[in-house]
C-alpha positions in Angstrom: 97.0 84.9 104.9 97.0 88.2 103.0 98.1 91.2 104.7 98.9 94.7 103.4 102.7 96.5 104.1 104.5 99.5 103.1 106.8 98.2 101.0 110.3 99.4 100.0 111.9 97.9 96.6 114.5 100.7 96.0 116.8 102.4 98.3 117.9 106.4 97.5 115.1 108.0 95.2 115.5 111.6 95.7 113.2 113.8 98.2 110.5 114.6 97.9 109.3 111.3 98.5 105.8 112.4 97.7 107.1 113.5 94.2 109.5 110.0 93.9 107.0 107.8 95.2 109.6 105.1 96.8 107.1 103.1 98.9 103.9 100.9 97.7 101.5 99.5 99.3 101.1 95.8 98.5 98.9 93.0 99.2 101.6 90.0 100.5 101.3 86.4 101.9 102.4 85.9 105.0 102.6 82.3 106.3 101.3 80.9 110.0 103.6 81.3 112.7 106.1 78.9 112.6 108.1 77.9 115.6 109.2 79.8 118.0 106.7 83.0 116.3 103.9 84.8 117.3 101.2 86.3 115.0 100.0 89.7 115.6 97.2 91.7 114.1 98.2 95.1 113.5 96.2 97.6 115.1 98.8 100.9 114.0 102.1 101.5 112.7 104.3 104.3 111.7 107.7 105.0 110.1 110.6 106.0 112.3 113.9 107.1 111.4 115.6 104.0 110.9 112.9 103.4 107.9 114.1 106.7 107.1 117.5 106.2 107.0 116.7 102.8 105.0 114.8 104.4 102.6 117.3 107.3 101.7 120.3 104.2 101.5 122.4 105.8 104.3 121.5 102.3 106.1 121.3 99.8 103.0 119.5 96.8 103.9 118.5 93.7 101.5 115.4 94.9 99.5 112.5 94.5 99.2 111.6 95.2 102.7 108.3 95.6 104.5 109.0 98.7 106.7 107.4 100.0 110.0 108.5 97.5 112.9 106.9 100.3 115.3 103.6 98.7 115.3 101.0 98.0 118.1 98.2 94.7 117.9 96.6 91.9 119.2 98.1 88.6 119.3 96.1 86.4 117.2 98.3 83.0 117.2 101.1 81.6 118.5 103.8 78.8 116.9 105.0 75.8 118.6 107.1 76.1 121.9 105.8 79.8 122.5 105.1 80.6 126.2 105.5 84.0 126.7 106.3 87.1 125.0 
């Protein structure tokens, strides 16, 4: 399946980030939910402070990343073994 994320490849480009540009969209794969997963179609989602804090490398993190884990959705699928959320 092809989804679209903000993605982060660099960590500490200087503000502005309008004028340094540090996040792309991108067109990924993302594969079905394996076990133990759930699959959820993002309605919204938003950056938070932790993305913030990721993006200006005061909290390094392997990269590239897809940021904004403050997201709200439907759940579409579920992987083996899943029961509940």
């Amino acid at each position: 399946m092809q989804v679209k994320s903000a993605v982060l490849r660099e960590m500490g480009l200087s503000a502005p980030y309008a004028k340094s540009r540090p996040i792309h969209i991108e067109t990924l794969t993302l594969d079905p939910p394996k076990r133990g997963e759930v699959m959820v179609q993002i309605k919204a989602a938003s950056l938070c402070h932790s993305d913030l804090s990721v993006i200006n490398g005061s909290r390094p993190r392997p990269m590239p990343m897809a940021l904004g884990h403050e997201a709200a959705g439907i759940v579409t699928e579920v992987g083996e073994g899943v029961t509940d959320l």
